[in-house]
C-alpha positions in Angstrom: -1.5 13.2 13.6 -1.3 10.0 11.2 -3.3 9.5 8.2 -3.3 5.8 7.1 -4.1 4.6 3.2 -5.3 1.1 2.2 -4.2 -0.1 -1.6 -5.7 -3.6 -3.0 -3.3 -4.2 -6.1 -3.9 -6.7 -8.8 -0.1 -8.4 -8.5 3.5 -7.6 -7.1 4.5 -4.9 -10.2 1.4 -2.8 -9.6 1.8 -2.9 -5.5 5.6 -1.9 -6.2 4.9 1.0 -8.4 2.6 2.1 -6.3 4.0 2.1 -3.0 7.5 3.7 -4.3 5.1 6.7 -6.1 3.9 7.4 -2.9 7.2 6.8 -1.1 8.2 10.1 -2.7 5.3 12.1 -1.0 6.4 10.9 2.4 3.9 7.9 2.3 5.4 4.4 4.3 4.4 1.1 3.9 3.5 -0.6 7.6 1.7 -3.7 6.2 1.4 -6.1 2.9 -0.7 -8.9 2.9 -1.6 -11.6 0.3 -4.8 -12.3 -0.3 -6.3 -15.0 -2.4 -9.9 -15.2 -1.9 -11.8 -15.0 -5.2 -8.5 -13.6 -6.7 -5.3 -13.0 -5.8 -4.7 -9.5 -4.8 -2.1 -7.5 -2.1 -3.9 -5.3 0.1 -1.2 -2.9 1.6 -1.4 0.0 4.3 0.6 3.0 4.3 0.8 5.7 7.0 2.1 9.1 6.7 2.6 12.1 9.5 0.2 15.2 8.8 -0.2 18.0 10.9 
């Protein structure tokens, strides 16, 4: 079973600490996206193996 997680960071820094924190717990990235709607933001996904 895969469990999938969906971060919206504020810039580059934040989506890097982020994604290596949960690196460590067996989280990995499968998708970063830009997004500058309103703001600019990164929305990445994650997936990790459970079960």
């Amino acid at each position: 079973m895969v469990e999938y997680k969906v971060l919206d960071c504020k810039n580059a820094n934040e989506a890097e600490t982020i994604m290596n924190n949960l690196a460590k717990t067996g989280w990995k990235v499968i998708s970063v996206i830009p997004w500058a709607a309103m703001t600019s933001r990164i929305i990445v996904t994650l997936e990790k193996n459970v079960g």
